[in-house]
N, CA, C and O of each residue as an XYZ file, in Angstrom:
360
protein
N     -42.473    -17.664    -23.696
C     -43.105    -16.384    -23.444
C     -44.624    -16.492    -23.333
O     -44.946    -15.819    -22.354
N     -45.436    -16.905    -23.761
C     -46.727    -17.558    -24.027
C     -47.409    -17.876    -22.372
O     -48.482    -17.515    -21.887
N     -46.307    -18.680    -21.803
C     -46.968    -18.685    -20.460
C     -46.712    -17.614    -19.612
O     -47.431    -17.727    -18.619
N     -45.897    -16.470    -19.551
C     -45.602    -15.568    -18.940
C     -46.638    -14.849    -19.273
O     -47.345    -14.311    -18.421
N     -46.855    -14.750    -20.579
C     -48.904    -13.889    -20.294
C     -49.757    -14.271    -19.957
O     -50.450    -13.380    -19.466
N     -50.426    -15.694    -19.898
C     -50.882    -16.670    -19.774
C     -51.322    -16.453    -18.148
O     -52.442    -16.263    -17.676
N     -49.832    -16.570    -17.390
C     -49.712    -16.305    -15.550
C     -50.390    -15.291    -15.631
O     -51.554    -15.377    -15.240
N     -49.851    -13.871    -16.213
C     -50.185    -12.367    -15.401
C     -51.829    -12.504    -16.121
O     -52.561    -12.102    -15.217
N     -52.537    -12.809    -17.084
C     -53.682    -13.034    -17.282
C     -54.590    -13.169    -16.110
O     -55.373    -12.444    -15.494
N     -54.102    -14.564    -16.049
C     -54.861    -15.341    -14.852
C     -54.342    -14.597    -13.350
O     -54.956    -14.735    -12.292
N     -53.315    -13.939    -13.486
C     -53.348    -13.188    -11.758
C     -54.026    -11.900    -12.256
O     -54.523    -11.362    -11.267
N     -54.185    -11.410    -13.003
C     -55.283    -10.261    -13.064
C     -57.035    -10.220    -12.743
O     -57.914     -9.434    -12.389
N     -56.904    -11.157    -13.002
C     -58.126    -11.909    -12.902
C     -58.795    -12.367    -11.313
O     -60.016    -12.399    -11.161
N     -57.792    -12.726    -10.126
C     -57.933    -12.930     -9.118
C     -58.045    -11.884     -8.354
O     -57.144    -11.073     -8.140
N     -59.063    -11.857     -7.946
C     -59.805    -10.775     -6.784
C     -58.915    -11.009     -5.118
O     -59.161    -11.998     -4.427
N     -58.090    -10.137     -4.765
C     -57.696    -10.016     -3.478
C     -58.801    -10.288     -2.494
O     -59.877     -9.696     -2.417
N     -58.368    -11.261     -1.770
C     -59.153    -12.006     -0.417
C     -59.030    -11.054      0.794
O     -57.831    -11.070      1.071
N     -59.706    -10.188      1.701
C     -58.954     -9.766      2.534
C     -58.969    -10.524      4.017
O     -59.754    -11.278      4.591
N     -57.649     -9.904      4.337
C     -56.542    -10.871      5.367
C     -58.176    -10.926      6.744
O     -58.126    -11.579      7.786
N     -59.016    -10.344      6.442
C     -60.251    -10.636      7.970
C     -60.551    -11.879      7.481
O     -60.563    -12.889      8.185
N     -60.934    -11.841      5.637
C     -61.931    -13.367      5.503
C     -60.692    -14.285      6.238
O     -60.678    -14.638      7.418
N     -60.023    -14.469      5.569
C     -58.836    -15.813      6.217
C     -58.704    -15.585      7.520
O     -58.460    -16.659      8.070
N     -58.754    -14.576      8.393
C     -58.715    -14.845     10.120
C     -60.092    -15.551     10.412
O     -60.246    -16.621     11.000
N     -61.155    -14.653      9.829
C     -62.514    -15.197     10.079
C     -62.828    -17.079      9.680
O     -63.463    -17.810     10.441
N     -62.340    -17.448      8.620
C     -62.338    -18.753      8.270
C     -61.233    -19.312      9.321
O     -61.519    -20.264     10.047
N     -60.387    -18.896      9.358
C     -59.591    -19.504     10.679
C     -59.950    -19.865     12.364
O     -59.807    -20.869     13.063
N     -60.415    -18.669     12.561
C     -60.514    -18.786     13.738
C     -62.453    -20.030     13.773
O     -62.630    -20.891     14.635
N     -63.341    -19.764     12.828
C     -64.731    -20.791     12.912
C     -64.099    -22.117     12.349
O     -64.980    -22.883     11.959
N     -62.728    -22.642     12.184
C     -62.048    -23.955     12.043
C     -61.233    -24.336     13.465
O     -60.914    -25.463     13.843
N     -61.024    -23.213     14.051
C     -60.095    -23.011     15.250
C     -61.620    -23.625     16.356
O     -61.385    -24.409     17.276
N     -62.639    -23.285     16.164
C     -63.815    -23.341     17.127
C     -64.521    -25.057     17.193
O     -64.920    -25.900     17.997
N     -64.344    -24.843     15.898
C     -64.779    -26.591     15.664
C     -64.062    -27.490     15.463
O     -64.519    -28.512     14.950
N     -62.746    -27.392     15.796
C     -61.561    -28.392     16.205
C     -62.054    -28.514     17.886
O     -62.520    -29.544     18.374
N     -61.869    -27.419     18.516
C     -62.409    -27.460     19.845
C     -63.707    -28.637     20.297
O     -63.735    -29.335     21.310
N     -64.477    -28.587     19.448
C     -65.251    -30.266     19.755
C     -66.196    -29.469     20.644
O     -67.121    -30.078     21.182
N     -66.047    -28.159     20.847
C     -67.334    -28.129     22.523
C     -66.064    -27.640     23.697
O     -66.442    -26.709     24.407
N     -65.017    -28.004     23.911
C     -64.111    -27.699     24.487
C     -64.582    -26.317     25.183
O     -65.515    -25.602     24.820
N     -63.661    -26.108     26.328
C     -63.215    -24.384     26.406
C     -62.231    -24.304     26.261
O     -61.281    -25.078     26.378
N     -62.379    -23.072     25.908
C     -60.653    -21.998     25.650
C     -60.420    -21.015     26.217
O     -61.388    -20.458     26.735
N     -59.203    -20.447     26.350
C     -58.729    -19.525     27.305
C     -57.376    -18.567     26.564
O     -56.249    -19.058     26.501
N     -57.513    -17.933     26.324
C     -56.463    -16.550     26.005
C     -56.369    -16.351     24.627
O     -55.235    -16.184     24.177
N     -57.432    -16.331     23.768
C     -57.716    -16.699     22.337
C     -57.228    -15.395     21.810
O     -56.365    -15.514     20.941
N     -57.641    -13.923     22.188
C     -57.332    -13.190     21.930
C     -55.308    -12.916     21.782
O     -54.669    -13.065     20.741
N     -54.976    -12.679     22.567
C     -53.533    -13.439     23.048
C     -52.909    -14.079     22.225
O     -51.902    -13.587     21.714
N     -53.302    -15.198     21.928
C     -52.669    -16.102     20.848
C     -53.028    -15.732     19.270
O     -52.332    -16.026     18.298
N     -54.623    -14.825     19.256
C     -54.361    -14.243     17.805
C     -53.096    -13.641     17.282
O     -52.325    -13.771     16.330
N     -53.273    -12.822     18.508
C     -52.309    -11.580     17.874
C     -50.813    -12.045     18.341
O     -49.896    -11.242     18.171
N     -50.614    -12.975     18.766
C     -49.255    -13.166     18.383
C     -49.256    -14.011     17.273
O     -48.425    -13.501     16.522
N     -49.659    -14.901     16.790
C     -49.751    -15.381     15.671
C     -49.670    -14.502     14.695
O     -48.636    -14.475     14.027
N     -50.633    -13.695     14.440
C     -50.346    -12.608     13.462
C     -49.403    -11.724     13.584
O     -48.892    -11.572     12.474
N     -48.774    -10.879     14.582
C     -48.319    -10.217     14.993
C     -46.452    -10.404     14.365
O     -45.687     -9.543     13.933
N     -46.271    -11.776     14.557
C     -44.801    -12.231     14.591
C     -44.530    -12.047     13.159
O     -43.729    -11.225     12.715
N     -45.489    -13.141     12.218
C     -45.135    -13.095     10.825
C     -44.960    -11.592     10.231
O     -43.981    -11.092      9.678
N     -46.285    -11.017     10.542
C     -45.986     -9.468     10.082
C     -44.635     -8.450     10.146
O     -44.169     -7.697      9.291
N     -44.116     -8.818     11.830
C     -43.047     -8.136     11.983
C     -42.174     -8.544     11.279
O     -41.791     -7.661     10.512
N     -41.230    -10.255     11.068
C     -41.095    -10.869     10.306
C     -40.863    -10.646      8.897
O     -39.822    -10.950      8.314
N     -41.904    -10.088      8.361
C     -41.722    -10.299      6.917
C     -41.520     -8.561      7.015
O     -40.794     -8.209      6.085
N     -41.869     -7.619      7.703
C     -41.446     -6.405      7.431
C     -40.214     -6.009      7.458
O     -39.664     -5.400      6.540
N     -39.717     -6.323      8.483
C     -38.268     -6.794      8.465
C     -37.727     -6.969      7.198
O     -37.380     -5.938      6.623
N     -37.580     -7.977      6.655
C     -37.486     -8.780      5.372
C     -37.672     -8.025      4.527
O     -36.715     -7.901      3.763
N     -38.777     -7.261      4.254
C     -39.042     -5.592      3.126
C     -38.086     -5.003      3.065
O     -37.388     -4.779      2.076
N     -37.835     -4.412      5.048
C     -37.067     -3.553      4.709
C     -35.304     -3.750      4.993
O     -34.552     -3.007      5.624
N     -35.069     -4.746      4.432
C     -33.865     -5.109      4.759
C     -33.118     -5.044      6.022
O     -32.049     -4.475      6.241
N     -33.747     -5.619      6.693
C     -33.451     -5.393      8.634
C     -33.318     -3.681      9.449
O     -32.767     -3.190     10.434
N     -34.060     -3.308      8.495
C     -33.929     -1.745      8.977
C     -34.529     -1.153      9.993
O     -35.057     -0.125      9.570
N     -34.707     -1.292     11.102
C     -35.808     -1.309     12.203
C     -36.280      0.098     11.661
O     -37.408      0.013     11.176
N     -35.711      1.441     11.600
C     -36.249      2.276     11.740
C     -37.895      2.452     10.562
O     -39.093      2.663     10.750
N     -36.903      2.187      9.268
C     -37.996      2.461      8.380
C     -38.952      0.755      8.761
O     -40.159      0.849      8.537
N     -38.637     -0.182      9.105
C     -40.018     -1.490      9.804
C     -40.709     -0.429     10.356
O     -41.651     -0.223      9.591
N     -40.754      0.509     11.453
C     -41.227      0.785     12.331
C     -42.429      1.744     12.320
O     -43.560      1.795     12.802
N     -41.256      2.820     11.167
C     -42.591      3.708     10.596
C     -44.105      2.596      9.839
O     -45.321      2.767      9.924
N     -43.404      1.659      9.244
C     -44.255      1.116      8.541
C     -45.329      0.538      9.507
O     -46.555      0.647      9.491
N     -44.623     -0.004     10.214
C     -45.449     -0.766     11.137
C     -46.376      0.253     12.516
O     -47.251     -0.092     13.311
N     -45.775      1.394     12.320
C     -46.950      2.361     13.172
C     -46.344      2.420     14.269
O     -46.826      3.185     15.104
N     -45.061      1.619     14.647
C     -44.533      1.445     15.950
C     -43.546      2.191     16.906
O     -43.911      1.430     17.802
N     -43.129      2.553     17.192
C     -41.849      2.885     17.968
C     -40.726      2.124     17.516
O     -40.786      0.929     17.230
N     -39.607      2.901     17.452
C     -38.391      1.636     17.242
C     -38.090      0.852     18.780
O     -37.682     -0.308     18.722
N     -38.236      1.312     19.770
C     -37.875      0.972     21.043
C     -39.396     -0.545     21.245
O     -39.320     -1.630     21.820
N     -40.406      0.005     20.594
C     -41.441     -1.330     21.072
C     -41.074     -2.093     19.750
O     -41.128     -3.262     20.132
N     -40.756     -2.122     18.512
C     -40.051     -2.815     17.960
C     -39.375     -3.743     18.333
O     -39.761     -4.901     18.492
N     -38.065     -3.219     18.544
C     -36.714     -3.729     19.520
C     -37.628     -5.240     20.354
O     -37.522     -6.434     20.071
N     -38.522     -4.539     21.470
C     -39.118     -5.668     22.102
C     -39.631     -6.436     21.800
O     -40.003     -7.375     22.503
N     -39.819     -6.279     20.635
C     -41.308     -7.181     19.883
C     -40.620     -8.426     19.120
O     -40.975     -9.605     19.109
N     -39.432     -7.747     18.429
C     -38.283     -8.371     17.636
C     -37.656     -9.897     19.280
O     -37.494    -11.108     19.123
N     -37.507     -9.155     20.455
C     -36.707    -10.091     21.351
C     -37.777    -10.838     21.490
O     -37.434    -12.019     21.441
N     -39.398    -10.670     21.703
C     -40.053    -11.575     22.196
C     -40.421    -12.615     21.366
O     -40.448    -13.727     21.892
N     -40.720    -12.525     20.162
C     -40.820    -13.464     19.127
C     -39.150    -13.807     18.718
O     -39.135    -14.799     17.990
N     -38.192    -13.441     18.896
C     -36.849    -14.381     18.811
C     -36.522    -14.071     17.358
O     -35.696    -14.782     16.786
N     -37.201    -12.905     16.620
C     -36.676    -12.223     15.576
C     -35.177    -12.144     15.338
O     -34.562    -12.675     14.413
N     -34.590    -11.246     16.520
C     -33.272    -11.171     15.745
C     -32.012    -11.642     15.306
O     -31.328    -10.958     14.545
């Protein structure tokens, strides 16, 4: 029992990161892998990157429930539906 307070201690203690710093640190690691390079459709590839996991794990919340994913997610169930076929969700 000792370490079970011990954990929630120490997670009380940790200040929530928000999800911009980690895109922002991502994407100025994403720039200097590039070497000088160019790039092309960066925007594009953010947001599906982000885009998939999110749907993904909402899903997963709500126990494959598109309707209530959808409210959550701000979406339509019908652009759902699509979003689910294009990332290979279902």
């Amino acid at each position: 029992m000792p370490q079970t307070v011990e954990i929630i201690e120490i997670t009380k203690k940790v200040k929530p990161v928000p999800l911009s710093s980690h895109v922002k640190e991502t994407l100025e690691n994403h720039f200097a892998q590039l070497n000088g390079h160019e790039t092309a459709g960066l925007h594009a590839m953010l947001i599906s990157e982000v885009e998939k996991p999110l749907i993904e794990i909402t899903l997963n919340h709500c126990g494959k429930n598109q309707t209530k994913a959808s409210k959550i997610l701000g979406l339509s169930r019908s652009t759902l539906r699509k979003k689910i076929e294009l990332y290979g969700l279902s």
